[in-house]
C-alpha positions in Angstrom: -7.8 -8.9 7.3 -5.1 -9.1 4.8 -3.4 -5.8 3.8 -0.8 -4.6 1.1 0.3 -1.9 3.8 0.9 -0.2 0.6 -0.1 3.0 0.1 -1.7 4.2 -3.2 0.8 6.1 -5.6 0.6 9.1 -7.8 0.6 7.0 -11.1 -2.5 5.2 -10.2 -4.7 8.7 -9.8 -3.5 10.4 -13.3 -5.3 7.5 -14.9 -8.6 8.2 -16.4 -11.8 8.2 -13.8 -13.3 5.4 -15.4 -10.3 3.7 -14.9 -9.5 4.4 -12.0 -13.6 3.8 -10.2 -13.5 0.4 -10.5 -9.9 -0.3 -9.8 -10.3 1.9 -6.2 -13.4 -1.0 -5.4 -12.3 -2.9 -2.5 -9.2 -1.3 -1.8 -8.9 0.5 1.6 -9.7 4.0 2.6 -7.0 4.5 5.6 -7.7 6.7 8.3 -5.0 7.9 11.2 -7.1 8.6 14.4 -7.1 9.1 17.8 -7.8 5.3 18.0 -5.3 4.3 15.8 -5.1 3.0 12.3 -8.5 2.4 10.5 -9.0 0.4 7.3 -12.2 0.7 5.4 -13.5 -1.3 2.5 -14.4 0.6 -0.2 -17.6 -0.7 -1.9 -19.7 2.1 -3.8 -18.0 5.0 -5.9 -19.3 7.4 -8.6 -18.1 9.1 -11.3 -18.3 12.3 -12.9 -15.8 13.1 -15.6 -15.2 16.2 -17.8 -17.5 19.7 -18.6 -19.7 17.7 -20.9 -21.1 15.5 -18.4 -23.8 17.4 -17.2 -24.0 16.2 -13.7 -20.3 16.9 -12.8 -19.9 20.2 -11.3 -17.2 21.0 -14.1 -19.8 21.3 -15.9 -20.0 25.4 -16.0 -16.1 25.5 -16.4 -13.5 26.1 -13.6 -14.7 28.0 -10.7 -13.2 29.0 -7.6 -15.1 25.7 -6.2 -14.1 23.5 -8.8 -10.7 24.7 -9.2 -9.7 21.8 -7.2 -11.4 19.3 -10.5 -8.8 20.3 -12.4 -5.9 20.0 -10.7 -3.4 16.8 -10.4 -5.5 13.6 -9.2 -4.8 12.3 -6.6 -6.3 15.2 -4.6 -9.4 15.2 -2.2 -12.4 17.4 -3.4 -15.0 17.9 0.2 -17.4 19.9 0.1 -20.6 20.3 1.3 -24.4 19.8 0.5 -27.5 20.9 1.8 -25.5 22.7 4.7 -25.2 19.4 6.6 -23.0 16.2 4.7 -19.8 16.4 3.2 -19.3 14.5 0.5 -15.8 12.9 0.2 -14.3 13.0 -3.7 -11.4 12.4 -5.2 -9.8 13.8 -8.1 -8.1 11.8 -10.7 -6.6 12.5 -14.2 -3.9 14.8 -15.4 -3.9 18.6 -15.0 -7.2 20.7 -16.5 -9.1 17.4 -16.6 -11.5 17.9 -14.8 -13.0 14.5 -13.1 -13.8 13.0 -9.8 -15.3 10.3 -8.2 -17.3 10.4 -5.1 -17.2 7.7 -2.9 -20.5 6.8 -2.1 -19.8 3.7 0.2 -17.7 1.0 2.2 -18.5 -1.5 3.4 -19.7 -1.0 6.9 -21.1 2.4 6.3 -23.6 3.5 3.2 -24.4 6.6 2.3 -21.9 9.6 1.1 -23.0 11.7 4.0 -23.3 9.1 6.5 -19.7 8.0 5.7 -17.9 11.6 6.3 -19.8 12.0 9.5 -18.8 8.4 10.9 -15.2 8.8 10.0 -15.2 12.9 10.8 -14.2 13.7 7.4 -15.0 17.5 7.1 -13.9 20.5 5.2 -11.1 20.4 6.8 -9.8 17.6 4.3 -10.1 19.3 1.3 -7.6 19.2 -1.4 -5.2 17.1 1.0 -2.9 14.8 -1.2 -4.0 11.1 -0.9 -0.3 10.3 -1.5 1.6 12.1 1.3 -1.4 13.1 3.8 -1.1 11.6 7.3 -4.3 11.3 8.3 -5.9 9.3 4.9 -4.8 7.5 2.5 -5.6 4.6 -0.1 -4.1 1.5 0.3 -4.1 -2.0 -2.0 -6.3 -5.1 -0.5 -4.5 -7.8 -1.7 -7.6 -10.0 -0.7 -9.9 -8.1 -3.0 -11.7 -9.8 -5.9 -12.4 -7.1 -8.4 -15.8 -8.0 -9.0 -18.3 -5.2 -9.5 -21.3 -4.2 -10.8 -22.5 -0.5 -12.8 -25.7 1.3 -11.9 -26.5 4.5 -13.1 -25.4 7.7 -11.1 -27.7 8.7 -8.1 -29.3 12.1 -7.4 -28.8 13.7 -10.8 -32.0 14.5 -12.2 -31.0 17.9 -13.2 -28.4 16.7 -15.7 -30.8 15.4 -18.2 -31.8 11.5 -19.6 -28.7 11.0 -21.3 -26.8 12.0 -17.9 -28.6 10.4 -15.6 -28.2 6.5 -17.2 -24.6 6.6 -17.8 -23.8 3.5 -15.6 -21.2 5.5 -13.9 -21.7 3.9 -10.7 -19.1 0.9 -9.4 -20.1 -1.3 -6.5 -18.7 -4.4 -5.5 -20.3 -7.2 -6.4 -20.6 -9.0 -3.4 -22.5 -6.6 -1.3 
């Protein structure tokens, strides 16, 4: 497996969420465990970007729980749904932008919530800094093709027609 051993910088998570989805495909999410260094593909992310978008949870404004939306990117966002799955997000953009992406995939494990609890990711890891955390990080793959496909997002009925088709969801296109 060929590896930048690079990790991720500041500069690439104060870019715009749109930007910054489908650049994240097929880089690696980096975990330090017990077991040693783990590399992860990332295949499937989605966005949700600004208080207009109707689906993001900016959408009421900053709150205690989305204080963390508007912050730096760069940051983690966890938090948890249904009282059992944590979803793993990050934050990207410049200060009181408020947008995320959650990371819905890689490529050995599907599924948001099935993710966090294969890699322990808990509450635990929220609002740690991608860029000087010890435990995760992002790092380049410089053996991945960019390809990628949009879908629309997933689970957002609530946020209306016009919501609910953005094609605001990035998978690689070779899973």
């Amino acid at each position: 497996m060929a590896t930048s051993n690079q990790r991720t910088g500041k500069d690439f998570f104060l870019k715009d969420v749109l930007d910054v989805a489908p650049s994240l495909l097929g880089s690696y999410l980096v975990m330090d465990t017990k077991e040693g260094i783990q590399r992860h593909v990332i295949s499937d992310v989605e966005v949700y970007r600004g208080e207009e978008d109707q689906a993001s949870h900016a959408r009421r404004g900053k709150t205690p729980r989305t204080r963390i939306m508007y912050s730096q990117g760069g940051l983690l966002y966890v938090y948890l749904i249904y009282g059992m799955h944590w979803m793993l997000n990050i934050v990207t953009g410049p200060v009181e932008m408020p947008q995320a992406l959650l990371i819905r995939g890689l490529k050995t494990i599907q599924g948001p919530g099935r993710l966090t609890r294969q890699l322990g990711i808990n509450g635990s890891f929220h609002e740690e800094d991608l860029t000087r955390s010890h435990r995760i990080w992002i790092e380049a793959n410089a053996s991945a093709n960019g390809g990628y496909v949009t879908r629309p997002r997933v689970g957002i009925d609530y946020a209306g027609e016009k919501w609910r088709n953005k094609p605001w969801r990035f998978i690689l296109d070779d899973q």
